[in-house]
N, C-alpha and C positions, 0 to 999 in steps of 0.2 A: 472632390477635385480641388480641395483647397491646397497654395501653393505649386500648383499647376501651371506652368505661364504659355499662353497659348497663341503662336505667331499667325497673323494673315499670309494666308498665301494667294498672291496675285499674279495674272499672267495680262497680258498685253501682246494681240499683232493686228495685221492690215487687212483689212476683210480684203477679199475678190471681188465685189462689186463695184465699190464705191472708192477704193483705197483709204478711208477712212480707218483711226485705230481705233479699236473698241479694247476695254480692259474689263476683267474678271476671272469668272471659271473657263480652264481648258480640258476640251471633250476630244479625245481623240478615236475614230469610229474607224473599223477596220483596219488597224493597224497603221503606222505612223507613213510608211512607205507605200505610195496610191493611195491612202487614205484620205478621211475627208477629216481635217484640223478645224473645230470649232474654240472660238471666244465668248463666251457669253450668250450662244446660240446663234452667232454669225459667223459664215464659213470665213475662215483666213488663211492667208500664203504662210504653210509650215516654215518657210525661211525667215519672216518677220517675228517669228513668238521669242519672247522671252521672259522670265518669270523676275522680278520686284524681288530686289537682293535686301531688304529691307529699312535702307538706310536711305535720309530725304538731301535733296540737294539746299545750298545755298535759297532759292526763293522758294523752299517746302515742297518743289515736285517730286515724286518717288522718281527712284533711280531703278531701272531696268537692264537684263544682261541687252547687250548693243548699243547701251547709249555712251556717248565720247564724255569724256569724263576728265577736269582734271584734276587732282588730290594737292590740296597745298598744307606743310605739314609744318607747324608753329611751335617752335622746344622753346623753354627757356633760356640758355645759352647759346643757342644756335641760329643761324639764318633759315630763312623760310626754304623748304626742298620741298620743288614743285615736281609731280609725276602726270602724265600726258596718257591717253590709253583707250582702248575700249571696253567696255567693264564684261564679262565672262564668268564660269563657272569652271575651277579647278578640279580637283581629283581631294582636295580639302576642304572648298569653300570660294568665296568669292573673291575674282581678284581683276587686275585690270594686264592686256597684252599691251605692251606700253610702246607707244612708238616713238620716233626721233626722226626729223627730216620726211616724213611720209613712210619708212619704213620701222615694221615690226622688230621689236629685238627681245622680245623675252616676256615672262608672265611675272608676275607679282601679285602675292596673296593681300586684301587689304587690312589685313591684322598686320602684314609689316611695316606697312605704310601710314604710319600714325606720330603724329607731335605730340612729344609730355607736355605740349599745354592747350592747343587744339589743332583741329584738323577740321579745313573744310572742303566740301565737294561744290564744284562747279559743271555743272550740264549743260553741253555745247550744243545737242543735237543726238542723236540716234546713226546707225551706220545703213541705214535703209533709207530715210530719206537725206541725209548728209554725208555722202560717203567723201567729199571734196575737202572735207573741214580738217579727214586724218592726217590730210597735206600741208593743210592750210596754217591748224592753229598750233602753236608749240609754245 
């Protein structure tokens, strides 16, 4: 398996007990629709899962589809172009539905969204327990 490079894949949601999140393995038992959505062997609300897009925030937390995101992108000639969003999974890859004012205006892959010199990610919060923030912060 040498030259092999081999990614973690992580999931994250809200159990129904506790509303506490738990992360790791997702068991999906009987089918996804009535079925029963496990984390880590804790049942959870299918509406809260979402799976660790791979890349860490600003203070090293992983970033997950749901969580409010903003992408600040640093060129060498250029000024900093900041994008606002909630980070999601495309028909490509990962990208952020980027809002303006509280509303949605479009998707964006985040391979387009990158500075020739860096790019960093800031994590506002998740859209399950922060859904106020997509109005909030810009």
């Amino acid at each position: 398996m040498h030259g092999i490079m081999l990614r973690e894949i992580e999931f994250r949601g809200k159990r129904l007990d506790n509303k506490e999140w738990v992360y790791g393995n997702l068991v999906i038992e009987d089918g996804f629709c009535g079925g029963v959505v496990k984390c880590n062997g804790y049942i959870v609300k299918p509406k809260t899962v979402g799976q660790s897009i791979g890349l860490c925030g600003e203070n090293k937390e992983k970033i997950y589809e749901g969580d409010i995101l903003r992408i600040d992108c640093y060129s060498y000639y250029e000024t900093v172009t900041s994008h606002f969003g909630v980070v999601g999974i495309g028909a490509y890859g990962n990208g952020l539905e980027l809002y303006e004012n509280g509303r949605a205006f479009g998707f964006r892959y985040l391979g387009e969204m990158r500075g020739s010199y860096s790019t960093t990610y800031t994590v506002f919060g998740n859209i399950h327990d922060n859904p106020e923030l997509i109005k909030e912060v810009e």
